[in-house]
N, C-alpha and C positions, 0 to 999 in steps of 0.2 A: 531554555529552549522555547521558541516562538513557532507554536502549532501552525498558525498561521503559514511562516515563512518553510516550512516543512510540507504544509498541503501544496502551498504554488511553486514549490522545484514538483511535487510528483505530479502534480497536475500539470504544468508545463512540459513536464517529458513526455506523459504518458496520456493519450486524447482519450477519456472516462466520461462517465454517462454518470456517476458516481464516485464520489471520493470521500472517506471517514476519518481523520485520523485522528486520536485519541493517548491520552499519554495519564503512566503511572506512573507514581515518583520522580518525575520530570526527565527520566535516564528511557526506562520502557515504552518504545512506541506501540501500538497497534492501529496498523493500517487496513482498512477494507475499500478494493478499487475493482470498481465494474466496468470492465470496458470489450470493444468488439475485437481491439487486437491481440488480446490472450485467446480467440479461436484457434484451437489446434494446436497449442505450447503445453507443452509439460509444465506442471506447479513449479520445478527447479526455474524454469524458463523468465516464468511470470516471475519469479521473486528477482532472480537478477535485474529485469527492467526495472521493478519499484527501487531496489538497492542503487542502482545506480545513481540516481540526483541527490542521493543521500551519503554519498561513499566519504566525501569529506566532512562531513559530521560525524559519521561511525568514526573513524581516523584519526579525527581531536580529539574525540571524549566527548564532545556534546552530544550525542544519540550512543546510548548501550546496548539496547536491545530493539531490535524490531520483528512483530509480528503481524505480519502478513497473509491476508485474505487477500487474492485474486480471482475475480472473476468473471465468467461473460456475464451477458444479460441473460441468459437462460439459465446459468447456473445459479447467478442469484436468486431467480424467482422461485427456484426452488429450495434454494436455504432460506430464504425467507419463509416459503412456507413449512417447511422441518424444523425450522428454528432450531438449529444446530452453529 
């Protein structure tokens, strides 16, 4: 799995002020993406658009797991500062 090639499909789909994406045992992603058009979506909402660039790697087996942080800019700044 190419982090890289994983960050520029959800960075391509999805216009972010911020994108992390991070991986355990090369199968588990976690993703954290900051951005203004999860304004007013449900967390179900947000995870579909991150899933989406990614639906053909879950599909083959190259991506097993993904987790998912969605967030605006305000919300970040406030998990940043709870640090949760």
């Amino acid at each position: 799995m190419n982090l890289e090639q994983i960050k520029q499909l959800v960075g391509d789909a999805i216009e972010h002020e911020e994108l992390i994406v991070e991986h355990e045992d090369n199968y588990y992603l976690n993703i954290i993406i900051v951005s203004a058009v999860f304004e007013g979506l449900r967390p179900v909402k947000r995870q579909q658009m991150v899933y989406q660039p990614l639906n053909d790697m879950i599909a083959d087996g190259t991506v097993h797991a993904v987790k998912i942080k969605a967030f605006t800019a305000d919300e970040w700044q406030k998990h940043k500062k709870l640090n949760f």
